[in-house]
MITI-494972 format. One record per residue (C-alpha): residue number from 0; residue in one letter; x, y, z. Coordinates in steps of 0.5 Angstrom, whole numbers. Layout:
<recs>
> NUM:a:X:Y:Z
...
</recs>
This chain:
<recs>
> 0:x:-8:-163:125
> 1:x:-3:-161:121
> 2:x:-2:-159:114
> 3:x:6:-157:111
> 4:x:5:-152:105
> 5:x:11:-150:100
> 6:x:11:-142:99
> 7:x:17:-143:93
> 8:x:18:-135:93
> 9:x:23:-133:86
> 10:x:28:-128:88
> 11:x:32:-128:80
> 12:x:28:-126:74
> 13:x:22:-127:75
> 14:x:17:-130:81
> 15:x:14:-137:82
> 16:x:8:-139:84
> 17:x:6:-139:91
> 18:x:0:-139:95
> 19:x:-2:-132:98
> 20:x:-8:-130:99
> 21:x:-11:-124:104
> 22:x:-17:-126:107
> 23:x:-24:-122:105
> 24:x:-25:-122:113
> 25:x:-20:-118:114
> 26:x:-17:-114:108
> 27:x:-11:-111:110
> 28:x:-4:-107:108
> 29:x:-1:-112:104
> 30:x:-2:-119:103
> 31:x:-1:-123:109
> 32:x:1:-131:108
> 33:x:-5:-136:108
> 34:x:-9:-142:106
> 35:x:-16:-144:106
> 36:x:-19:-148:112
> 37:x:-26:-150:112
> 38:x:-28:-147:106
> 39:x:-25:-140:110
> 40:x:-18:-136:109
> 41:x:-13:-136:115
> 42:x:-7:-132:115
> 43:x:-1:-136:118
> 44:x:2:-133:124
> 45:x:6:-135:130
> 46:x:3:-135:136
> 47:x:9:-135:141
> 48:x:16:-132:141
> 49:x:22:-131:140
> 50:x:23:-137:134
> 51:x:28:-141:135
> 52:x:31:-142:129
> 53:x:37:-147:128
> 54:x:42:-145:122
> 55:x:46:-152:118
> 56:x:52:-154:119
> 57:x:55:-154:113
> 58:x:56:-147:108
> 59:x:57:-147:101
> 60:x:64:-144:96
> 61:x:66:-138:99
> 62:x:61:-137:105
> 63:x:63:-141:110
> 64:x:57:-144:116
> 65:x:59:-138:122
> 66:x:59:-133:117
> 67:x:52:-136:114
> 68:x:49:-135:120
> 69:x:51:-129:122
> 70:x:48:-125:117
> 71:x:42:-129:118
> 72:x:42:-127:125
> 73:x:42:-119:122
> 74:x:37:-120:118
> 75:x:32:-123:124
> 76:x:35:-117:128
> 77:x:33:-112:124
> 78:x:26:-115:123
> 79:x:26:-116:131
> 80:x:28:-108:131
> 81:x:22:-105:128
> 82:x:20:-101:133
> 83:x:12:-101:132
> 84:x:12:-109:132
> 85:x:13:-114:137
> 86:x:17:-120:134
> 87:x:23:-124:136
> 88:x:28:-129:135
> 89:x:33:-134:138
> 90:x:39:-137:134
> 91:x:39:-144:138
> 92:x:45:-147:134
> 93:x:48:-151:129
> 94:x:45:-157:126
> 95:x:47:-162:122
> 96:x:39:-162:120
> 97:x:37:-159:113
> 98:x:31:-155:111
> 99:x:24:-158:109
> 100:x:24:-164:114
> 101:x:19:-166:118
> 102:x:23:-165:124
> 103:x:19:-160:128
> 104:x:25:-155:128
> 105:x:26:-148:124
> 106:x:32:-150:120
> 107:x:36:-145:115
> 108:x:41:-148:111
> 109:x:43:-149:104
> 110:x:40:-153:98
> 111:x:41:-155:92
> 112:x:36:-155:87
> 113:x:37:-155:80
> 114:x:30:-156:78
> 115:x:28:-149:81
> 116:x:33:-145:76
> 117:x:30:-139:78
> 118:x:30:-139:85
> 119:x:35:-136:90
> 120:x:30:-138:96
> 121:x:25:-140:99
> 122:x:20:-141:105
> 123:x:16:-146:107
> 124:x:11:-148:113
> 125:x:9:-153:117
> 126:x:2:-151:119
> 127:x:-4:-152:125
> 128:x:-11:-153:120
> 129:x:-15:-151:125
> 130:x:-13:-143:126
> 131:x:-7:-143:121
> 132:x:-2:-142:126
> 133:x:5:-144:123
> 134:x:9:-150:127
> 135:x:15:-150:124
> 136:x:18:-147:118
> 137:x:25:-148:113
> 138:x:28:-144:108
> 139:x:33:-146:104
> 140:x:38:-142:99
> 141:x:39:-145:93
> 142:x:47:-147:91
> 143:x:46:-146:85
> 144:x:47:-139:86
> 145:x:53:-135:87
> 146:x:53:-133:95
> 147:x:57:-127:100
> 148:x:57:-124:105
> 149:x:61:-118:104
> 150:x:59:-112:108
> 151:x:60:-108:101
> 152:x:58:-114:96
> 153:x:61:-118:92
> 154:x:60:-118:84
> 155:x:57:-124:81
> 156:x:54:-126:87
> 157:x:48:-126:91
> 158:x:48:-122:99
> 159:x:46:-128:103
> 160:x:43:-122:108
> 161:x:39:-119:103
> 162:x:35:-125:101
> 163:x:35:-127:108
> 164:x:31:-120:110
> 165:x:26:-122:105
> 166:x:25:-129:106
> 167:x:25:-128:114
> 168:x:19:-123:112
> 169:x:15:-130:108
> 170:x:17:-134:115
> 171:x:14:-129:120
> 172:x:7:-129:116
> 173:x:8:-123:111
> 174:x:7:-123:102
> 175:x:10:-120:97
> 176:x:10:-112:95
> 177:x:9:-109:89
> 178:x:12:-103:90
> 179:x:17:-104:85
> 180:x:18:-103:77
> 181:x:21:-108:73
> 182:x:24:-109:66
> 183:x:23:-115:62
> 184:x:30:-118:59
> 185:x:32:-124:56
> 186:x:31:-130:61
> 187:x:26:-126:65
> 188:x:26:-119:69
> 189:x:31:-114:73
> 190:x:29:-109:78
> 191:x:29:-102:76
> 192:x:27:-100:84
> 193:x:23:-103:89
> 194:x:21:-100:95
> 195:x:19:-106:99
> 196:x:24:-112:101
> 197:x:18:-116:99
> 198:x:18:-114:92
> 199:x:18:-121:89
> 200:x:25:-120:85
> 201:x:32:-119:88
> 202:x:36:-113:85
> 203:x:42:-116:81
> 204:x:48:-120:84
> 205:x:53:-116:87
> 206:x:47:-111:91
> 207:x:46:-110:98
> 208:x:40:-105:98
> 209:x:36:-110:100
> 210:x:39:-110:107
> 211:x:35:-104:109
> 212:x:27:-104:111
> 213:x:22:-100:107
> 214:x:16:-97:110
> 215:x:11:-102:106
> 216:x:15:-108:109
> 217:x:15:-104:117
> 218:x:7:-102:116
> 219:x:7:-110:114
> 220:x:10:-113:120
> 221:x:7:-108:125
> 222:x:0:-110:122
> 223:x:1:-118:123
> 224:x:4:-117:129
> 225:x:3:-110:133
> 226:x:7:-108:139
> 227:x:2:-105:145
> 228:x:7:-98:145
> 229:x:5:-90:144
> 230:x:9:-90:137
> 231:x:4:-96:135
> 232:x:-2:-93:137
> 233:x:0:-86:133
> 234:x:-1:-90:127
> 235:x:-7:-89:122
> 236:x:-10:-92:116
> 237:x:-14:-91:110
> 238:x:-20:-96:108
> 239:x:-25:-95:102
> 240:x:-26:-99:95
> 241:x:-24:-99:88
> 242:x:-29:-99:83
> 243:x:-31:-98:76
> 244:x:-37:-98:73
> 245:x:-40:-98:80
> 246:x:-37:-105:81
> 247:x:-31:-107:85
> 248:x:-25:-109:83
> 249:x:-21:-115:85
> 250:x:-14:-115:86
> 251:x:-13:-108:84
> 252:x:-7:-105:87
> 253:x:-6:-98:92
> 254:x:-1:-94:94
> 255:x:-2:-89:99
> 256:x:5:-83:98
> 257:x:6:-79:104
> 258:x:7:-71:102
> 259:x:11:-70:107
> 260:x:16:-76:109
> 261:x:15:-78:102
> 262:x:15:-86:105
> 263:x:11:-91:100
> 264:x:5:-96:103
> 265:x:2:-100:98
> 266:x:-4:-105:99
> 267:x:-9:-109:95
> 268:x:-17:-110:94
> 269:x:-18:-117:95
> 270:x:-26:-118:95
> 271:x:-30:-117:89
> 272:x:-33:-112:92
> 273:x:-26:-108:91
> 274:x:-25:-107:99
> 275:x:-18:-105:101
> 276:x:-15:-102:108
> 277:x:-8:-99:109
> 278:x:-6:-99:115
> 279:x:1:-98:119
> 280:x:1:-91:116
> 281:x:4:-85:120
> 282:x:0:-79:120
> 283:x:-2:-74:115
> 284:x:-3:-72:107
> 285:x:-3:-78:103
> 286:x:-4:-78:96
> 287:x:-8:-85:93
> 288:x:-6:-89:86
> 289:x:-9:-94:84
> 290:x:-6:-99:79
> 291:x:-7:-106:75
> 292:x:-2:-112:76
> 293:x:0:-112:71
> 294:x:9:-111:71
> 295:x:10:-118:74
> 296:x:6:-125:75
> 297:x:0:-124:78
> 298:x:2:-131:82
> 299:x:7:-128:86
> 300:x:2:-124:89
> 301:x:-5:-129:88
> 302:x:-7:-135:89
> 303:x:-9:-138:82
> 304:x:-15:-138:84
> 305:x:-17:-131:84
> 306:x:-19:-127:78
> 307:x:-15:-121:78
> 308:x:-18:-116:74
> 309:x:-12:-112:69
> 310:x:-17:-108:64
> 311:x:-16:-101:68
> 312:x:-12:-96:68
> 313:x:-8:-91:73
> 314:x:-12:-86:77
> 315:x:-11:-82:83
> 316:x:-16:-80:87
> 317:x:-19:-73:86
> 318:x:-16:-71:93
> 319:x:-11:-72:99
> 320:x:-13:-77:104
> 321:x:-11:-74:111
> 322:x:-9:-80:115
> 323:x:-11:-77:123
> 324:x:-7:-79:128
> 325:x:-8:-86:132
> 326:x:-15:-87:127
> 327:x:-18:-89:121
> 328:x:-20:-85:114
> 329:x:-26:-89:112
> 330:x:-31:-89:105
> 331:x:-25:-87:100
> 332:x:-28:-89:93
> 333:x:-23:-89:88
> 334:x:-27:-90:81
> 335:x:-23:-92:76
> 336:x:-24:-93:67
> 337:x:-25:-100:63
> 338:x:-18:-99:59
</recs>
């Protein structure tokens, strides 16, 4: 049995609802995709590879199909070259098919859609009800906007390569990040600086940075889909709990810093017991943060389903956490207080 299920992810000023949510049976680095079968949460995945995925035949004003398709075939490659995951993509060919059809093909292509105004693009799912494996996904960038594929940018208008980093992460099975900091503006919000592909709103028109993986967006794939080599199996992870008052948080967010590398790897509680595990981190020191999602909309991150506690404030925790190599540090609590 199959059920199709609209991820609409906001790339402009300010995210859009989506239906993400990390499963309490297996917390986990980030927030994986899912969606709720007998009375359960399943995370979407593939489970087989490579995706074969078919680009229109039909480009937009100043971004013709072939030049189209070439930055999304970098944008897979960059993806499939993450060392430590084991994923893979096959450009099959132009068609004359568009995105959000039934038509059991990966299709990429261009849409016009007014209504969503805020949208630069999004990911969509077809999907198995028995296990949340995914059969077919689209994704469709918005003509409504500006478009380019300058290998340096191009004022004014959005960097296809970029946005297809980000929506490719969605199609593969990962959520958003909230490694980033915004400010609020008129009409909605502009990055200040993000750490993640996966944050949930793009840098300006005109950016390239967005071109480039971070280590949240690595730790993420790597734990959705690992490879079975000696630079995986170094990896380590940090688990514990969030708790104030001696109960659990829900939907706090936490950052593990790595002091010598200074890489950044965030992830969530998403029980009520404030459960949460970062994994895909790279031996060593680590200092912990703890935060409330409180600089972005809770719907980017969460089903509206889940109640997100806010009313807490920044902590660290009261000692460096040493990540050992290929292994796990266990029973972190980081108490917080009540704002």
């Amino acid at each position: 049995m199959r059920r199709r299920v609209l991820l609409p992810m906001a790339l402009v000023a300010a995210a859009t609802a989506l239906f993400v949510f990390a499963a309490p049976e297996a917390v986990s680095a980030y927030l994986k995709l899912g969606t709720r079968l007998q009375g359960r949460m399943a995370t979407l995945r593939w489970s087989t590879f490579p995706i074969r995925y078919f680009v229109t035949n039909e480009g937009s004003a100043g971004v013709p199909a072939t030049e189209f398709q070439a930055a999304v075939t970098r944008a897979f490659n960059t993806w499939n070259g993450v060392a430590t995951a084991n994923t893979s993509s096959q450009f099959a060919g132009f068609t004359q098919a568009r995105p959000l059809a039934d038509d059991g093909m990966v299709v990429i292509g261009y849409a016009t859609r007014p209504d969503l105004e805020r949208t630069l693009a999004a990911t969509n799912f077809l999907i198995d009800v028995t296990d949340g494996r995914i059969v077919e996904s689209d994704i469709f960038f918005n003509t409504i906007f500006p478009w380019s594929t300058s290998s340096a940018g191009e004022t004014g208008r959005f960097d296809v390569e970029s946005i297809a980093l980000h929506e490719i992460g969605h199609l593969q099975g990962l959520g958003h990040s909230a490694l980033g900091e915004t400010e609020v503006r008129p009409g909605g919000r502009r990055v200040l600086g993000a750490e993640a592909v996966m944050f949930p709103i793009a840098f300006t028109a005109g950016s390239t940075a967005d071109r480039r993986l971070r280590p949240d967006d690595i730790a993420g794939i790597t734990d959705i889909y690992p490879r079975n080599n000696a630079e995986s199996r170094r990896l380590g992870s940090i688990s514990g709990k969030v708790t104030k008052n001696g109960t659990g948080v829900m939907g706090a967010h936490i950052v593990a810093f790595n002091t010598a590398t200074s890489a950044l790897v965030g992830g969530f509680t998403v029980n009520e017991s404030g459960e949460f595990t970062i994994a895909g981190l790279e031996p060593g020191p680590h200092v912990l943060r703890v935060e409330p999602l409180d600089d972005g909309d809770i719907e980017s991150f969460f089903d509206r389903s889940v109640t997100v506690d806010l009313s807490f404030g920044v902590r660290f925790h009261d000692r460096v956490v040493v990540v050992p190599r290929g292994g796990g540090t266990r029973d972190v609590e980081i108490k917080v207080s009540p704002k």
